[in-house]
C-alpha positions in Angstrom: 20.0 -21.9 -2.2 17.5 -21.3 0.9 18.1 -21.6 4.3 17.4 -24.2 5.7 15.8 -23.8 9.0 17.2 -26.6 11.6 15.8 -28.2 14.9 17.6 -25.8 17.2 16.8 -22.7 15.0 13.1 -24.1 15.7 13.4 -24.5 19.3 14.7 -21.1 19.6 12.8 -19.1 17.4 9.6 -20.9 19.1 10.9 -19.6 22.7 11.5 -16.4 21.0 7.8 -16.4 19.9 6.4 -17.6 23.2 8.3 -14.6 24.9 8.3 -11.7 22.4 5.2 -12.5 20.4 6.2 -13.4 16.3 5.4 -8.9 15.9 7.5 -7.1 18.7 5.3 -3.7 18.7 8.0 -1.4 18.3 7.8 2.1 20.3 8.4 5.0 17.5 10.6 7.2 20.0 14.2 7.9 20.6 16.4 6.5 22.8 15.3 9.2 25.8 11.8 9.2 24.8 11.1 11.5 22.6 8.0 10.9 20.2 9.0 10.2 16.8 6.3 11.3 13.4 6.7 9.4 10.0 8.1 12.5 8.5 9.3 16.2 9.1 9.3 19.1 7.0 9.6 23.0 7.4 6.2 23.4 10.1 8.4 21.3 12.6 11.7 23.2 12.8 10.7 27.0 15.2 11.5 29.9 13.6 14.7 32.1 13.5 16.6 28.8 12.6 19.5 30.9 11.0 20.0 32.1 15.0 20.2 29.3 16.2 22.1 27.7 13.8 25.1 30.5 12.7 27.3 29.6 10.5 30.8 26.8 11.5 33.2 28.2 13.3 30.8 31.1 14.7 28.7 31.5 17.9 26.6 29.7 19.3 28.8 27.1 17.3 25.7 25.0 16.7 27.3 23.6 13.3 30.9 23.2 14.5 33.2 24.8 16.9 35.7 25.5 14.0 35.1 26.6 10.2 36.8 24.1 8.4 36.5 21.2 11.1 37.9 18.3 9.5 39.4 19.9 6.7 42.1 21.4 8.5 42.6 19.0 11.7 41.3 15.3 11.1 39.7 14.2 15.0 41.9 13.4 17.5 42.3 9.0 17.5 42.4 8.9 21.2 41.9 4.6 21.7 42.1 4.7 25.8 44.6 2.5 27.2 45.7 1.2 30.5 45.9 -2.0 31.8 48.6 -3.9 34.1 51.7 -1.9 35.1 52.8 1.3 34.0 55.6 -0.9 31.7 52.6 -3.1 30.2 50.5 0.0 28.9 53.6 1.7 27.1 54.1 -1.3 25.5 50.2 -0.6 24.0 50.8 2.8 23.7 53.5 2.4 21.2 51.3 -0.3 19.7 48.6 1.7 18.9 51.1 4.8 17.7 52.5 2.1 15.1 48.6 1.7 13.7 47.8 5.6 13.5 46.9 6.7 16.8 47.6 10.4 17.2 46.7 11.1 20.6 46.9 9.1 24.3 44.1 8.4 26.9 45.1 6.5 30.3 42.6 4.4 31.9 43.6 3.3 35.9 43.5 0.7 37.8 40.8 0.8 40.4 43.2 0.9 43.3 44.2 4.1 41.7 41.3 5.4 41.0 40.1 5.5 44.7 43.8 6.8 45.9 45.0 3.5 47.3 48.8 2.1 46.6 49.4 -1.7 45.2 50.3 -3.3 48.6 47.0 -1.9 50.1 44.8 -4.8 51.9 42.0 -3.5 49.6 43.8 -4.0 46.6 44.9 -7.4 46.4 42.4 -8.4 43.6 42.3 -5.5 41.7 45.8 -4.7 41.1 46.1 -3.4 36.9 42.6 -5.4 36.2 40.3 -2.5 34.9 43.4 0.0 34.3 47.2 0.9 34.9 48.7 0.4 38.1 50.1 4.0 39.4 51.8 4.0 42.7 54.5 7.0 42.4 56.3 8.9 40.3 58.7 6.4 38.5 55.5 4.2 37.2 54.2 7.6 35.7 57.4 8.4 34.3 57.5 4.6 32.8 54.2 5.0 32.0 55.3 7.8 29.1 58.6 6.4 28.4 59.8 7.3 24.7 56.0 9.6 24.7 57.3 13.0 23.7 55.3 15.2 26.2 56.0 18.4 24.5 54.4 16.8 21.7 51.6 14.5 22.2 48.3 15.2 23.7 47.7 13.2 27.0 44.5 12.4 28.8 43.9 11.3 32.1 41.1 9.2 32.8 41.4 9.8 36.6 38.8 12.4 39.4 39.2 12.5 43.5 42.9 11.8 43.5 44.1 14.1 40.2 46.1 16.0 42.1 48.7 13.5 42.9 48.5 12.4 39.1 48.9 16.1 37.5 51.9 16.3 39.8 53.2 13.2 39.0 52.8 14.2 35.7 54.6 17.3 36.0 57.4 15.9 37.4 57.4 13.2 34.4 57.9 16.2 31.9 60.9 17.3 34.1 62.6 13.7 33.8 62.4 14.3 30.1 63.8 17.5 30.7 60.8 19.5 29.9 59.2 22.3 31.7 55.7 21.8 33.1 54.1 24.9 30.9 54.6 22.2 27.7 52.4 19.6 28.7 49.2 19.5 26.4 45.9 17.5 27.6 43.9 17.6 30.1 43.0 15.7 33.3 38.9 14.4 33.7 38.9 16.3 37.4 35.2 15.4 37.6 34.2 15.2 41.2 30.3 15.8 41.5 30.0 12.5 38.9 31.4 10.3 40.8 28.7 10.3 43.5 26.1 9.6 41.0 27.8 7.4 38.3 31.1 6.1 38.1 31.1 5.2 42.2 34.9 5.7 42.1 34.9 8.6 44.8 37.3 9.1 47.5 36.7 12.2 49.8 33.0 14.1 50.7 31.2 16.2 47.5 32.8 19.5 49.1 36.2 18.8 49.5 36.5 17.0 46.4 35.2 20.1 44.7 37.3 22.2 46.9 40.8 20.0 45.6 39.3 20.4 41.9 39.2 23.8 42.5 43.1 24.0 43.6 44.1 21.9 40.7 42.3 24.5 38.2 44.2 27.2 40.3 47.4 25.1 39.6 46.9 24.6 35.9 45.6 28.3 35.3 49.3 29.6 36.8 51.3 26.6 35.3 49.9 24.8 32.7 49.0 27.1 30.3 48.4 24.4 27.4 46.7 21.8 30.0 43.1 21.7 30.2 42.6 21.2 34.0 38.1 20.2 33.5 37.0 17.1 31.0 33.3 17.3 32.4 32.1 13.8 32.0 28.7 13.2 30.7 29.3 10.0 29.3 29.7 8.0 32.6 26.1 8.7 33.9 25.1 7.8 30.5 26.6 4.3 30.8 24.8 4.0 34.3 21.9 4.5 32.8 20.6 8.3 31.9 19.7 9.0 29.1 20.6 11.3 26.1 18.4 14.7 27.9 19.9 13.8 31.2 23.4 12.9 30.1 23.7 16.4 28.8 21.8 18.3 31.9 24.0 17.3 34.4 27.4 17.2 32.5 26.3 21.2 32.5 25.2 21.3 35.5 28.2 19.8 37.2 30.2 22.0 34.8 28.4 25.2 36.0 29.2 24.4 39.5 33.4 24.0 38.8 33.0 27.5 37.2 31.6 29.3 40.1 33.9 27.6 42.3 36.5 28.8 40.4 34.9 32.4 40.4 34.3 31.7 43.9 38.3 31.7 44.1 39.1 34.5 42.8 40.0 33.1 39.2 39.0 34.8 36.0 36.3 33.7 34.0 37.9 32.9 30.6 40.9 31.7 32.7 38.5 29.5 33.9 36.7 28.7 30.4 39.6 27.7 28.5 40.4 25.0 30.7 37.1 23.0 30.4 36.0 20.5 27.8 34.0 17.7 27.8 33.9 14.1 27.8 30.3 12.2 26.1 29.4 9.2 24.9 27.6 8.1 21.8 25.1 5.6 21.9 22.7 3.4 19.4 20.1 6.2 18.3 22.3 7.5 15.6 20.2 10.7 15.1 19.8 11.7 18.7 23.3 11.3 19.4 23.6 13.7 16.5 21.7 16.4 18.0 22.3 16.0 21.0 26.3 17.3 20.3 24.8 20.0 18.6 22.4 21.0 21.0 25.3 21.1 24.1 27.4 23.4 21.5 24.4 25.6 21.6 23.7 25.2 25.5 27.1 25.8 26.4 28.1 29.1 24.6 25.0 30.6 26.5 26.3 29.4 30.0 29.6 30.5 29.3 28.9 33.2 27.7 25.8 34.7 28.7 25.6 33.7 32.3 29.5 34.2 33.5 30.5 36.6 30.6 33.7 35.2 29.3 34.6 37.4 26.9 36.7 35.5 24.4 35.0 33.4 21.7 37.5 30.7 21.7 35.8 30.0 25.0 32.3 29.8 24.1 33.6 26.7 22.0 32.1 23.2 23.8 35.3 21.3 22.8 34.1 17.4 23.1 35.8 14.2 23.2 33.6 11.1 22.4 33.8 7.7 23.4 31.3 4.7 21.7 28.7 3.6 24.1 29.7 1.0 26.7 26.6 0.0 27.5 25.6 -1.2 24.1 28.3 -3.6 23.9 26.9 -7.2 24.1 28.7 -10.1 25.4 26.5 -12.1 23.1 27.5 -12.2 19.4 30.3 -9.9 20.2 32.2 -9.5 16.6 28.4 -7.7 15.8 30.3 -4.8 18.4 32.5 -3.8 15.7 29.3 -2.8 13.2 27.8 -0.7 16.2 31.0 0.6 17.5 31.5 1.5 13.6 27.7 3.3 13.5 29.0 5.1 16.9 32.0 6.4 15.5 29.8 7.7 12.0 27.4 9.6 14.2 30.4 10.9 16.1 31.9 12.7 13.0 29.0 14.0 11.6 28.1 15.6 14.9 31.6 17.0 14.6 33.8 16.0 17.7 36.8 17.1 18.2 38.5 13.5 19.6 36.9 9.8 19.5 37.6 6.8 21.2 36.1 4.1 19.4 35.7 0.7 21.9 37.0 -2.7 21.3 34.6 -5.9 20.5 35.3 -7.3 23.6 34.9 -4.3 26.0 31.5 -6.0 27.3 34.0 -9.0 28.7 37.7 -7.0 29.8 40.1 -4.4 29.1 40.0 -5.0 24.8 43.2 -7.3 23.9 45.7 -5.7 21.0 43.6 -7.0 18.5 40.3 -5.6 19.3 42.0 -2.0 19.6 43.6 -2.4 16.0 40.2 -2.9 14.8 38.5 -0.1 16.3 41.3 2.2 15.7 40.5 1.1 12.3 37.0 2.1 12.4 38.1 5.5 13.6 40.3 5.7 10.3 37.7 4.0 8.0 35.1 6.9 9.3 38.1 9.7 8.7 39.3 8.5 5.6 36.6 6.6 3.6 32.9 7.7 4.1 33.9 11.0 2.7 31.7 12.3 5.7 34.6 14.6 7.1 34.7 16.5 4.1 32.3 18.5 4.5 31.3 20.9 7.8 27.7 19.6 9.9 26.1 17.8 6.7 22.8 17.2 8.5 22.6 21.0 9.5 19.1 22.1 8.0 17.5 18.6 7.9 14.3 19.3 9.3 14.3 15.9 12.0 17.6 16.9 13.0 17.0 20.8 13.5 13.7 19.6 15.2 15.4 17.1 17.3 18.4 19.2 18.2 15.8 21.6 19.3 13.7 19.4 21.4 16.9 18.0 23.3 17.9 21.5 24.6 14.5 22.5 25.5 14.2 19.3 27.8 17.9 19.4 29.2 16.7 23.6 29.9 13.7 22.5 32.0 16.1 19.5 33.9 18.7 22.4 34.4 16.2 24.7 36.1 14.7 22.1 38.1 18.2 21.2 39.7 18.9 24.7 40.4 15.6 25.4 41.9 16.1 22.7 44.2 19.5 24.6 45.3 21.9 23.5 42.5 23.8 20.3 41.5 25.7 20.0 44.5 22.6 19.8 46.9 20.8 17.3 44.4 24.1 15.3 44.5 23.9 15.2 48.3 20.6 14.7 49.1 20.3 11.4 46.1 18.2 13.3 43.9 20.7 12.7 40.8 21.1 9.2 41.5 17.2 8.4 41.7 17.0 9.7 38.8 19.4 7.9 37.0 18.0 4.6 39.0 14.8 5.2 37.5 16.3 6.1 33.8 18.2 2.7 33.8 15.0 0.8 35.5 12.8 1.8 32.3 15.5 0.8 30.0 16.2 -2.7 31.2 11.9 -3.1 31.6 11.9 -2.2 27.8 14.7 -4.8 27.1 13.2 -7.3 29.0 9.6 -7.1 27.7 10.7 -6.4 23.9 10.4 -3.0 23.4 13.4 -2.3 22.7 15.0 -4.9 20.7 18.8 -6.0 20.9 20.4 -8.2 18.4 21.6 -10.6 19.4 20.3 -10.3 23.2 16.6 -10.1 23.1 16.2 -10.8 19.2 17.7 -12.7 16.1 19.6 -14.6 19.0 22.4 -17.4 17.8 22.1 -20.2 20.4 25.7 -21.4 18.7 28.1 -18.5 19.1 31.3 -18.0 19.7 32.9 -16.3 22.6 36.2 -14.4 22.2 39.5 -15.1 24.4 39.1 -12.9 27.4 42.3 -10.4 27.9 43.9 -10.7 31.0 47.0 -9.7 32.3 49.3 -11.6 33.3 49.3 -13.1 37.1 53.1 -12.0 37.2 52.4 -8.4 37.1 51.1 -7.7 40.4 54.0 -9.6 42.0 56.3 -7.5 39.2 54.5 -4.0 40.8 54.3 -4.7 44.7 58.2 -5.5 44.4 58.6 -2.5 42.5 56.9 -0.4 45.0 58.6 -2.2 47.9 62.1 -1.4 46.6 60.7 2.5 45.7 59.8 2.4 49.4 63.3 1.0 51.1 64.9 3.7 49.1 63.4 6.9 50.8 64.8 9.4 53.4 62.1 8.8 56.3 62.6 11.8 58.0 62.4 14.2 54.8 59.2 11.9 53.2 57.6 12.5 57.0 58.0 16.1 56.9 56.5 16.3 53.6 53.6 14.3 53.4 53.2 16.3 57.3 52.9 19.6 54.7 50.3 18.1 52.8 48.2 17.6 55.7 48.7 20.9 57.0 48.1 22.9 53.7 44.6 20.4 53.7 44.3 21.8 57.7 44.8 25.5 56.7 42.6 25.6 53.7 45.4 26.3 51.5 45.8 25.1 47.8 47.9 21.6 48.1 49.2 21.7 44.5 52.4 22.9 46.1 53.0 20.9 49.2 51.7 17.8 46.9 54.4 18.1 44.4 56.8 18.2 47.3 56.0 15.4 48.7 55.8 13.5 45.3 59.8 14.7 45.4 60.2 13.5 48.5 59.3 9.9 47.1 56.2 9.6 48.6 53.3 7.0 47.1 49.8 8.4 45.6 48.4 6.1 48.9 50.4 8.4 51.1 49.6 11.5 49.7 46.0 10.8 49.7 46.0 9.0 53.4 47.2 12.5 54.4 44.4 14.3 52.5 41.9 12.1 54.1 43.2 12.8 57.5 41.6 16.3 56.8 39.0 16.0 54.8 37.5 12.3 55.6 36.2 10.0 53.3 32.9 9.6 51.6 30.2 7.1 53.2 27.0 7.1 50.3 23.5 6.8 51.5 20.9 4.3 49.5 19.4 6.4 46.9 16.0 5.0 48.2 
């Protein structure tokens, strides 16, 4: 039977038609600009491909950090989690365990994130909206209540204040009677991004790369399964970069940690073993390919060829993927699912080694139970079904993908040297030069979107004037009562004069210089609240004031 085409289908395909034009010109390019021809064959891929390529499991790991990849170990189904207080998200972690989740990610509230407790004036609003609410030690040790540490892989979604949260963590493992050295995961620790994409930032660029720096000290000495760096391309990316920038300054942030942890004496595969990464995959399934590949590639040269890490294992660019934010559509929501699903594909045949596949309803809140069941799904419909884990890089040879991959390191080279030759990440952070950028990146994008060049369904074509919305997630209006009683009771409960003196050591470790891994955990012992620990830091070090990027 045909369609037949009603008034209001009329009235908005005619708008569509008046805005768009009935032929939307399409530009034949990727995602981050990159020219696209009809076809490829052998003339477009350089020679020496068998260099560059290796074989899995071999350097420059082009094809796959491991030999066998998914044959052996399936990805890591990390779903991120974290909303309300510390006894809400268990409840989710031991949802999602019950559906197949084999590994846990913690999101943070945002009072968290920038190092302030509950009761703060500041936080009044925001109290376990965008995250978990983590005031002290007992809502971390709630937090992984009935979570074997020794045996599950934790991550920590959390930068300026991580370490009050590793040492909360640490002392977690002891209440399950565990020592520290079994604790497996690894904290995000990614200071330099938060200036230019993520905006959560606490103290000045320097002394948050200084604290990172004592935190990979820590780990390197105590955490010998931990994995103190995820360097975060992915955030800038959902501000706005694109694919050839996403990747130049994840490396280029990730090539300033390791010098500051040469800088401090460490050793360099000390150092190297405790980075890995954190990316995102977007819409342009083929690019988001390559460009996995192509880090692989870039990173075994900066690890290995500029610092000289001499262990192979750490010339591996271990990765941990999330679905792209940004491509989520409050409009026609339920069609999330199909590009969350495409996402999660282009994920495994780039061959990551953990994916976090986003609820429907991300573009509106923190995804109800529901929408994580169903993505969690799609992780184990991509694992299980497509068959496309079976076999090691299948797109390895294809000449658009060799071509692209090859294209996409090239470009993110010449970024690379242009950052360094204007003094290195750390100055372009300071001086706005990353953030223009990105400002520009995200300026051409929305132009595209909103002249129809590049098409959306849903948004800016084949729009349904008579959708439905989902039910927004919330949580509940009781918590935040539940947490600043919580908190006021932790407080009564304290020795004054021994909290004083040890948040007073915090501040004069920070004073002297000296790492504050130590005098942290003693204060966390002491009872004191992630606000207090970081109010003491601050003392020293300041906090950060941002300029206008133009």
């Amino acid at each position: 039977m045909a369609h037949t085409v009603g008034m209001a289908d009329r009235a908005s395909g005619q708008r569509l038609s008046e805005r768009y034009g009935e032929e939307i010109k399409r530009a034949f390019e990727t995602d981050s600009g990159i020219e696209q021809k009809p076809f490829y064959g052998p003339e477009d891929v350089a020679p020496h491909l068998d260099e560059r390529l290796g074989e899995p499991g071999k350097p420059p790991y082009t094809r796959s950090p491991y030999p066998d990849l998914y044959r052996t170990k399936m990805f890591t189904m990390r779903q991120i989690a974290g909303f309300g207080s510390a006894h809400d998200t268990n409840a989710r972690y031991r949802y999602l365990f019950e559906q197949g989740q084999t590994g846990i990610s913690t999101d943070f509230d945002h009072p968290t994130l920038i190092g302030l407790d509950s009761d703060h004036p500041l936080a009044l609003h925001e109290v376990g909206k965008v995250g978990v609410a983590v005031d002290t030690v007992q809502d971390v040790i709630e937090l992984f209540d009935g979570v074997p540490l020794d045996r599950v892989t934790v991550s920590l979604t959390i930068n300026h204040p991580t370490p009050v949260l590793m040492g909360m963590l640490c002392l977690a493992a002891e209440s399950q009677g565990l020592p520290w050295s079994v604790l497996n995961g690894t904290t995000q620790n990614e200071p330099l991004k938060e200036f230019y994409a993520q905006k959560t930032y606490v103290f000045p660029p320097r002394p948050a790369l200084k604290l990172m720096t004592d935190t990979l000290e820590f780990g390197i000495k105590n955490l010998p399964q931990w994995k103190v760096l995820s360097v975060s391309g992915g955030h800038v990316r959902e501000n706005g970069a694109n694919a050839i920038q996403e990747m130049a300054f994840s490396l280029s942030d990730a090539i300033t940690y390791v010098q500051c942890g040469l800088d401090r004496g460490l050793g360099i595969d000390d150092i190297a073993r405790n980075v890995t990464f954190h990316h995102v995959i977007h819409m342009d399934f083929f690019e988001e390919i390559a460009k996995i590949r192509a880090l692989r590639r870039m990173w075994t040269h900066i690890i290995r060829d500029r610092f000289g890490a001499g262990d192979p294992k750490n010339w591996r660019f271990r990765v941990h993927v999330q679905t792209g934010c940004e491509n989520l559509t409050a409009q026609m929501p339920i069609v999330n699912v199909a590009r969350t699903a495409i996402q999660a594909l282009a994920g495994a045949l780039a061959g990551v080694q953990s994916l976090h596949v986003n609820g429907m309803d991300e573009a509106y809140s923190i995804p109800s139970e529901e929408a994580m069941k169903v993505a969690l799904r799609t992780s184990q419909l991509v694992a299980y079904e497509t068959r496309a884990t079976n076999v090691v890089d299948p797109l390895g040879g294809s000449y658009y993908v060799e071509s692209l991959t090859d294209e996409l390191e090239k470009r993110a080279w010449a970024l690379i040297k242009t950052i360094e030759d204007r003094g290195g990440m750390l100055a372009s952070v300071e001086d706005g030069y990353i953030s223009r950028l990105v400002a520009d990146e995200a300026h051409r994008k929305q132009r595209q979107i909103e002249t129809g060049q590049r098409l959306i369904v849903g948004v800016n074509k084949f729009v349904d004037e008579d959708v439905r919305h989902l039910e927004i997630f919330r949580a509940s209006r009781e918590m935040r009562e539940r947490q600043l009683a919580r908190l006021a009771a932790y407080r009564a409960a304290r020795d004054r004069k021994a909290l004083a003196k040890a948040v007073d050591g915090v501040r004069e470790a920070a004073a002297k210089d000296e790492n504050v891994m130590g005098p942290i955990i003693d204060a966390l012992r002491a009872h004191a609240t992630e606000g207090e620990v970081m109010g003491a830091l601050k003392d020293v070090y300041g906090e950060y004031q941002p300029e206008t990027a133009y």
